[in-house]
N, C-alpha and C positions, 0 to 999 in steps of 0.2 A: 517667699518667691516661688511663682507655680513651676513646675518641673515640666515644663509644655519640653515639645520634641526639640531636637538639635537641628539647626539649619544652619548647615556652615556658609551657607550663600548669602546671609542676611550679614550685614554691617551695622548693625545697632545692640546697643544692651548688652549683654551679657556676650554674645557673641561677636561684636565688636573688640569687648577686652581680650578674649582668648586671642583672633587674631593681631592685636595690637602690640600681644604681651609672647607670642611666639615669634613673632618678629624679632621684638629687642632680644629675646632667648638667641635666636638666630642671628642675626646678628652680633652680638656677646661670639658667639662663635667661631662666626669668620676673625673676627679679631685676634680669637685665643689661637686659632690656628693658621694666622698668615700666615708662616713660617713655611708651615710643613713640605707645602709644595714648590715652593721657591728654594729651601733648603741648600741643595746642589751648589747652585748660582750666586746664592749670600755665601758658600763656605769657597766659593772659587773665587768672589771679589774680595773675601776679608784672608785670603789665606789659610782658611783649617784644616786639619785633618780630622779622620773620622773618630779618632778619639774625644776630637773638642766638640763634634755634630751632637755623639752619644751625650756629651754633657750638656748642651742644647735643650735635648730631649727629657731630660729628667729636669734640670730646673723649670722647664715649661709646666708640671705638675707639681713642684714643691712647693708652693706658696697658697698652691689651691685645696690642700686639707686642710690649715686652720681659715682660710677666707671666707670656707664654705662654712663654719662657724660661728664667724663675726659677723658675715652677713646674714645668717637667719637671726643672729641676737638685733640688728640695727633694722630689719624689716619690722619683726614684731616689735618695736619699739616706734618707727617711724613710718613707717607704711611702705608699700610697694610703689607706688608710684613714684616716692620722692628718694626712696634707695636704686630703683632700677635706673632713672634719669644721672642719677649722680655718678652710677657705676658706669655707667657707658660712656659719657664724657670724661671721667678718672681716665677711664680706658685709654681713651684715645692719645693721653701722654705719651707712655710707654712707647703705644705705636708709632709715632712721630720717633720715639725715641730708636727705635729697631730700625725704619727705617731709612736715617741717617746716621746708624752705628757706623765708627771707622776703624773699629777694632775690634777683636773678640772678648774683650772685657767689657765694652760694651753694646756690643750686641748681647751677652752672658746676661748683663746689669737688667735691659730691658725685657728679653724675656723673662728672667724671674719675676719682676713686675707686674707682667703680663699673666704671670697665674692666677692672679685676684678676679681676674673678667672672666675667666671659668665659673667660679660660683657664682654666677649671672641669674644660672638654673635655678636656685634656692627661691629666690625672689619670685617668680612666675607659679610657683607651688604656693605659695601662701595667699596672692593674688586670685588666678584660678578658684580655690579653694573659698576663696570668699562669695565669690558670681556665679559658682555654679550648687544645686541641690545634691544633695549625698546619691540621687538616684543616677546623677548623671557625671557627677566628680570623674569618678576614673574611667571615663573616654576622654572628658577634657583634659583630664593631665595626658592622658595619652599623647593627643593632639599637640598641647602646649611641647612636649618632652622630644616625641619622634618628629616633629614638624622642624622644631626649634634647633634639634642637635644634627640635620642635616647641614646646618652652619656651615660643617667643617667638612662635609664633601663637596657644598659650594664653592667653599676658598677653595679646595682639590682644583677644581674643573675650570673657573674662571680666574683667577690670579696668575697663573702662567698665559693666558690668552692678554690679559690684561697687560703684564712684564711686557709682551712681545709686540703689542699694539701701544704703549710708552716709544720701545725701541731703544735698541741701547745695551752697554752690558750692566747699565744702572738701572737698566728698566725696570727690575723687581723694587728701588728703592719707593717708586712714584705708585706701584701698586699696592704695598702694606700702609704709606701712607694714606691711599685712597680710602682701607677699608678704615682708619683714625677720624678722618674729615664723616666718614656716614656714620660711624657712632656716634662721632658728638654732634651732625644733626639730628640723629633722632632721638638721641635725652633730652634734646629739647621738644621732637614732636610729641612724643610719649608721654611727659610730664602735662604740657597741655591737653591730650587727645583722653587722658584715662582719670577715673576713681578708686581708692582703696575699694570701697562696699557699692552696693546699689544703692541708688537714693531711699532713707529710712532705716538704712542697716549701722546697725554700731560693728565702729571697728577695735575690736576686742584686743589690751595690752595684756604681755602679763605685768601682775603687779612687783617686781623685783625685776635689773636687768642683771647680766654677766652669766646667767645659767639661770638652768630647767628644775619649775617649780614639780617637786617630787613628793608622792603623798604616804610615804611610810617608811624608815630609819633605812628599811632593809634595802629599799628602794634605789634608795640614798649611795648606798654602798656598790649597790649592783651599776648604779651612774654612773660613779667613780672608776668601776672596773674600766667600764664602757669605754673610757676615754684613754686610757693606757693604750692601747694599737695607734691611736693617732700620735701620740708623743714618739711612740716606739719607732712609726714609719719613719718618721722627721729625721730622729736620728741615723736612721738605714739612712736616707736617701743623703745627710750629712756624711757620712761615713764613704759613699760611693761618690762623692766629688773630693772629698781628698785622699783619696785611694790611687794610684794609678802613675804613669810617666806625665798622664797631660792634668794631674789634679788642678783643680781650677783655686781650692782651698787647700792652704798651709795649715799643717798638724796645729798650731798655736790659735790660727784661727778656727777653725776646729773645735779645740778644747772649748774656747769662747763660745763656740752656738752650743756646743752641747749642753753647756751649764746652762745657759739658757733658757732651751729648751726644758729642761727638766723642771728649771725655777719658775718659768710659765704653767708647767703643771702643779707643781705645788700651790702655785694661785689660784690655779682653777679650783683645786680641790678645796682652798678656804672660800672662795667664789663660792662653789655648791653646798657648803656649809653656812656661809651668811645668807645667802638666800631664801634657806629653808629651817635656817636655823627656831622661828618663831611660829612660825607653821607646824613644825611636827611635835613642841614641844605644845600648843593650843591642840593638837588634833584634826586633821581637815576633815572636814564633812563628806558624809562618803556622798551626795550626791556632786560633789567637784572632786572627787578622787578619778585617778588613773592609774593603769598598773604599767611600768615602765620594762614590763617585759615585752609590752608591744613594740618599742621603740627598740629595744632593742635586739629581739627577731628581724624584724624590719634590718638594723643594721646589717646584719648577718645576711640579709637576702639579697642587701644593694650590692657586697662585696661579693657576692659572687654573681648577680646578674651583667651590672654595669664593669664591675671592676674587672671581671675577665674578658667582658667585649673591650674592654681598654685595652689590656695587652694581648690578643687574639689579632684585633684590627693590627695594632703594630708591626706583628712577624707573619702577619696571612701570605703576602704577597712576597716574601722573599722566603718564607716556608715552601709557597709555590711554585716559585722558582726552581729552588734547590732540588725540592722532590721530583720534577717533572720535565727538566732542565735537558739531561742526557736523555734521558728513556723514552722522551716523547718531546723533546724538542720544543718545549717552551720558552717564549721574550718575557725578558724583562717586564716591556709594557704586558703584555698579555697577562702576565703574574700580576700584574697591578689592577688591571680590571676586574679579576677574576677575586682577588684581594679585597677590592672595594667592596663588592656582592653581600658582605658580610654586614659590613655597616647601611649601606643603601635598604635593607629589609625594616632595618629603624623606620623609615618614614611611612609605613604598614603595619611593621604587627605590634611597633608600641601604643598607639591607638588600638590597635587591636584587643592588646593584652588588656588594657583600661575600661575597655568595651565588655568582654566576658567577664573581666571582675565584675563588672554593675550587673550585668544579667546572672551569674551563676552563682555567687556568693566568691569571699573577697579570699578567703583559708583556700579554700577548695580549687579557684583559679591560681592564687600563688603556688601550691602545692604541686599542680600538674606541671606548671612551666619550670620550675624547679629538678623535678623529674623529668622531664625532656630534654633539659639541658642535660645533668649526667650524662645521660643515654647518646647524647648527641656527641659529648665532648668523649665517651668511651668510644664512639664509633669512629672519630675524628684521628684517634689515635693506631687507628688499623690500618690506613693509608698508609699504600708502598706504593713506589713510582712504578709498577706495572698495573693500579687499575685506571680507566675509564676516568679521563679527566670530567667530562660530563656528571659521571657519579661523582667524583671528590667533590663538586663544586654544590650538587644537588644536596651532600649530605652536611657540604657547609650552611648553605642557606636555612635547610631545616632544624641544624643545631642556631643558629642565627635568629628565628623566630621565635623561639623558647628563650632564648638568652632576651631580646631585647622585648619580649611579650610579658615578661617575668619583670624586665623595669618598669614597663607603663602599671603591671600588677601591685608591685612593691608603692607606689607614689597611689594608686585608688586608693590605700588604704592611710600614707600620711597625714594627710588633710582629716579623717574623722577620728582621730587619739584626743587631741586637747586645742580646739580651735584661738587662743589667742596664743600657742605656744608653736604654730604651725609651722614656723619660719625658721624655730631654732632646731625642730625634731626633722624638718628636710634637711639643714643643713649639716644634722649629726647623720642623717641617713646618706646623705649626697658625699660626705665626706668618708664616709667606711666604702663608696664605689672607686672613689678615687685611694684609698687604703688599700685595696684587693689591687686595683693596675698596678701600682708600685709593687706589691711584695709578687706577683704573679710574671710579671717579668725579671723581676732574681732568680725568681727559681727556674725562668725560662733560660738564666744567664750561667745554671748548674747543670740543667739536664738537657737530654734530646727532645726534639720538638714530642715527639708520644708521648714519650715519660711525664710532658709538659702537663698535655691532654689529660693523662689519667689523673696525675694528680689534681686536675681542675673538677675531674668526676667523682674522684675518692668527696674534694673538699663538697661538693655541691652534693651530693647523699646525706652527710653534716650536717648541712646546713638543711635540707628536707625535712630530715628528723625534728630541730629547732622548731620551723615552721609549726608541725604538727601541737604546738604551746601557745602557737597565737589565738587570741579570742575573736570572733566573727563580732565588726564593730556592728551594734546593734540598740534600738531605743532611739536614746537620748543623750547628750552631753550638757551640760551645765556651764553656763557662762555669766558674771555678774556684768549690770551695766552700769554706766556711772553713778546712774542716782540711787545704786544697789538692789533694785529690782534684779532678778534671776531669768534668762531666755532660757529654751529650752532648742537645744537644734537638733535637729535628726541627723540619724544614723541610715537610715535604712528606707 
């Protein structure tokens, strides 16, 4: 495929899918986060208090760390086009379901539901990844990522305009339904409108599903590790819903998910044992070998790029509040715009961030944005409500483009590890961002907001270090096709 220039004004080819496929991202979006901004209004017609909201807010991400799992295993298994048509129509249950919940059980029932349509993300990385050349991958995931995760400042801005124009104090129920009715129209235009590959192109399985083909014992082990923080989070976020005066789960029930939980891991880990079990014991050839330390640096990089703009975005605007409240006389709303500011730079510097990986090299660009986030999230934490709202807000944004420059960086580099395994290795990457939001707002729920900061700075120096072990994807990668011939795909 020639790596001719990017024109995002063209509708055809390669750049037809991108936009077709940031859409449904975006979309996927608006759905995961109808809620947020109607919040208020659903917990003043269903009766809650802000203890049952909190819990709201965490099942809305509990079900999307292992989603984001199953569904890079069912892409690379069935392709993007027929997992993202499917997942956005699933979607649209739920939705219907939220928006004629008559109780807080089930409105509770359907947003946990509704975590699955978060790893929407996963699918658009392996697609991408298919249509576009390694020279040009990471501005397209860029695109794909910061275009797509606007979603959810969409629903922000039009779903309360939307409640209000229904009319009503039911109004919010007709607008999360509205956004259920356009996701399941458009798994069906999506499914029609797109291709896995470009015409000629094989669409590469791996040969085993339920886990990631690993090419050396130790490898193996280092997997296994890998996937311990995901089990671990599940049971945090288990533990903080029946914790509490308003637990949502009884201790008994409780017990039950955690066995569970734990026995789910134990599968997994005979899952990454049969998988590879015939492979390491033959040998794999080192021109299809990969070293799984890439993937899992990468983890490391999503959990603190994405995963701290997860819970950052959450406490920005009542952080800004608080701090700015008495000393300088800040609204509510004002703290919410100034709040938004954070997320709003997504739809910029993670195309950005995607853009300088392909020109500068893939180590060298994650390395700096990694180092600008510290630097940012240390300075973040020097804020006292006597400076210059102006400053605060400058030094957020520029902490803000490191952080989300650093996700479009982390995803250039997904897609050239192991191309038919592309789906599963976004969805272990995409699932350690959503690991970092969970444990980053605990510790937000132990410390002051600084304290917060710093230790978001301590952890991202950390994770700098890690980086410094990734290898610059370069060459070649090895893929077999059906009739066992061998392609060769670039790297570089």
């Amino acid at each position: 495929m020639p790596s001719s220039k990017l024109n995002l004004f063209s509708f055809s080819g390669k750049t037809k899918i991108l936009h077709m496929t940031w859409l449904a991202f975006f979309i996927s979006f608006v759905v995961w986060f109808n809620h947020a901004p109607l919040m208020l209004v659903i917990a003043q017609t269903l009766g809650m208090n802000s203890a049952q909201i909190k819990t709201i807010l965490i099942l809305n991400v509990a079900l999307t760390i292992p989603a984001r799992i199953i569904i890079g295993m069912l892409v690379d298994k069935f392709g993007p086009k027929r997992t993202y048509s499917t997942l956005l129509a699933a979607g649209s249950v739920p939705s219907f379901m939220l928006a004629f919940a008559s109780s807080f059980e089930q409105l509770a029932l359907a947003r946990f539901l509704l975590g699955f349509i978060g790893a929407g993300f996963v699918i658009g990385i392996r697609m991408v990844g298919e249509w576009f050349p390694a020279k040009q991958v990471g501005i397209a995931e860029g695109i794909y990522g910061g275009w797509g995760n606007f979603g959810s400042a969409a629903a922000a801005g039009v779903l309360p305009m939307l409640a209000l124009w229904f009319g009503g104090a039911e109004g919010w129920r007709y607008a999360v339904a509205t956004t259920g009715i356009i996701a399941l129209v458009y798994a069906g235009i999506y499914f029609f409108s797109v291709s896995d590959t470009p015409k000629g192109s094989t669409y590469f399985k791996p040969k085993k599903a339920g886990a990631m083909e690993i090419s050396s014992r130790g490898d193996m082990v280092f997997y296994m590790l890998m996937t311990l923080p995901l089990y671990s989070t599940l049971t945090l976020l288990t533990w903080k819903l029946s914790t509490g005066v308003t637990a949502l789960l009884s201790m008994p029930a409780a017990l039950v998910i955690y066995t569970v939980i734990w026995l789910l891991f134990i599968l997994n880990i005979n899952k990454i044992i049969h998988v590879n079990k015939e492979n390491l014991k033959q040998g794999v050839a080192e021109i299809h070998r990969y070293k799984f330390k890439q993937v899992a640096i990468l983890d490391l990089a999503y959990f603190i790029t994405f995963g701290s703009e997860l819970a950052v975005v959450s406490m920005l605007p009542m952080y800004f509040f608080e701090t700015f409240h008495v000393s300088q006389g800040i609204t509510n709303v004002q703290a919410g715009l100034l709040g938004g500011c954070f997320a709003f730079i997504n739809l910029v510097a993670r195309p950005a961030g995607g853009w300088i990986s392909d020109k500068f090299g893939r180590k060298l660009s994650l390395s700096i944005f990694v180092m600008g986030l510290a630097v940012g999230y240390f300075g973040m934490s020097l804020i006292t409500p006597e400076w210059p709202i102006p400053l605060a807000v400058l030094l957020t944004m520029s902490c803000s483009c490191f952080v989300s420059g650093g996700c479009g960086a982390v995803y250039a580099i997904v897609p050239l590890i192991k191309r038919r395994m592309t789906g599963q290795i976004a969805g272990m990457v995409g699932a350690y961002g959503n690991v970092g939001g969970v444990l980053f707002l605990t510790v937000l729920s132990l410390v002051s907001p600084s304290e917060f900061f710093v230790i978001i700075a301590v952890v991202a120096v950390a994770v700098l270090l890690a980086v410094q072990f990734i290898d610059e994807p370069k060459g070649h990668m090895a893929e077999v096709q059906e009739d066992g011939t061998v392609e060769m795909i670039e790297l570089g």
